[in-house]
C-alpha positions as CSV (number, residue, x, y, z in Angstrom):
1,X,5.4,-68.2,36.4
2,X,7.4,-65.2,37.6
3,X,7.7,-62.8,34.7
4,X,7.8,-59.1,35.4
5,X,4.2,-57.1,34.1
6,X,5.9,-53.8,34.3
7,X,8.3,-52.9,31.5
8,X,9.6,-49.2,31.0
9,X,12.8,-47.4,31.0
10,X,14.5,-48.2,33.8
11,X,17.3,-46.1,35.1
12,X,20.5,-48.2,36.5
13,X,24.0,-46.9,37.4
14,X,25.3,-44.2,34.9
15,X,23.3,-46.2,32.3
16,X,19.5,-46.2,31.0
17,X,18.4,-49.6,29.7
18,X,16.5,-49.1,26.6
19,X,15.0,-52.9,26.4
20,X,13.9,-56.0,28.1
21,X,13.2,-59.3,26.6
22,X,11.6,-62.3,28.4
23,X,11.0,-65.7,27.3
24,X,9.4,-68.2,30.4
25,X,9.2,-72.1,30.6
26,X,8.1,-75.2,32.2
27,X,8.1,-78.7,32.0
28,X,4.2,-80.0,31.9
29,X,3.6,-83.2,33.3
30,X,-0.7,-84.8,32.7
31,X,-1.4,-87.1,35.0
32,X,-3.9,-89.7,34.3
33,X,-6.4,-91.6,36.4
34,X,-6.5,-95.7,36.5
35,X,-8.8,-95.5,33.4
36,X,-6.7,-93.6,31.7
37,X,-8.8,-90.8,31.3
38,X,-6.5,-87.2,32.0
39,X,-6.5,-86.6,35.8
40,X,-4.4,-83.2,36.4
41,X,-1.5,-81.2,34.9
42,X,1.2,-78.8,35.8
43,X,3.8,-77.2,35.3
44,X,7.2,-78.4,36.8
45,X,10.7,-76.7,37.2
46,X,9.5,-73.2,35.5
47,X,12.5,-71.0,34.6
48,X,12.7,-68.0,32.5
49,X,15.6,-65.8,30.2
50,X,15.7,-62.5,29.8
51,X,18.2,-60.3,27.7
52,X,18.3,-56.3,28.6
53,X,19.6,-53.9,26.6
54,X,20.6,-49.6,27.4
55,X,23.1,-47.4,26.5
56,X,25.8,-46.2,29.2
57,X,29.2,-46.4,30.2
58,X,29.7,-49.8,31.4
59,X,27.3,-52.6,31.9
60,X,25.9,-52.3,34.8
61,X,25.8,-55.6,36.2
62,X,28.4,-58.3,36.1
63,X,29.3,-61.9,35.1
64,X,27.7,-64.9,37.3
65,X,26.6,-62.1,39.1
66,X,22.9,-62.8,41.3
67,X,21.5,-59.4,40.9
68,X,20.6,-56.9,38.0
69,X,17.5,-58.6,37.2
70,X,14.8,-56.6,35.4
71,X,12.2,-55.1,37.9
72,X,9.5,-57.7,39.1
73,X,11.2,-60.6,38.6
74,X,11.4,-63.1,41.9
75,X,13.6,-66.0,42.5
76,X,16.9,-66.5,41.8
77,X,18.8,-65.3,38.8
78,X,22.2,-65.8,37.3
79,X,23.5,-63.5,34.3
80,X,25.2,-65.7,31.4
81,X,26.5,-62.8,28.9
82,X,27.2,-59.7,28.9
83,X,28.7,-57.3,26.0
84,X,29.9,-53.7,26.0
85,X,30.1,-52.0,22.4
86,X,31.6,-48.7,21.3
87,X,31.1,-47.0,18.2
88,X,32.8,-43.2,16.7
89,X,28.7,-42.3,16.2
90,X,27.2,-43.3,19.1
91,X,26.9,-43.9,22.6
92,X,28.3,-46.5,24.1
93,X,26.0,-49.4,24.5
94,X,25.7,-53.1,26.8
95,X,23.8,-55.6,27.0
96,X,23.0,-58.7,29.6
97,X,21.4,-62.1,29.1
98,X,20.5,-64.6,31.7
99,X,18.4,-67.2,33.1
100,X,16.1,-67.2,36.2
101,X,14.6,-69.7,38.7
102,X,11.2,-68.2,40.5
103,X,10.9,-71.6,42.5
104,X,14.8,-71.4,44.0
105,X,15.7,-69.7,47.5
């Protein structure tokens, strides 16, 4: 599946993200052969979610929006959430969540 191998501080538009989460799965079908005896398997419809998190003015990417995926990640994404928090003691801080499709064009 399409998951990035490279994690690091990455630096985006007037923000650093701090954190990258990734979570990947699949359906698995087994196939079996006329005897019943197990004939092949794979993995079908893979997808993956990711969440990143950085400190920064704004969030750098947008809702529904197609891009702002974490570095190495192919396919298609979409971002679900995103979240802007300020505090008197801190900098100001975002997150983003979405889901990804490495099989979509």
């Amino acid at each position: 599946m399409a998951v990035p191998t490279d994690i690091g501080i990455t630096m985006v538009t007037e923000a650093t993200a701090q954190s990258a989460e990734f979570s990947s799965k699949g359906d698995v079908k087994i196939l079996t052969d006329k005897a019943g005896a197990f004939s092949q398997a794979a993995v079908l419809d893979p997808t993956f979610e990711f969440s990143v998190k950085g400190k920064g003015i704004a969030c750098p990417v947008a809702l529904k929006a197609s891009s702002g995926a974490p570095t190495g990640v192919s396919g298609k994404i979409i971002v679900t959430k995103t979240k802007d928090t300020t505090s008197n003691d801190d900098w100001p801080q975002w997150e983003y969540s979405g889901q990804g499709f490495p099989g979509a064009t």
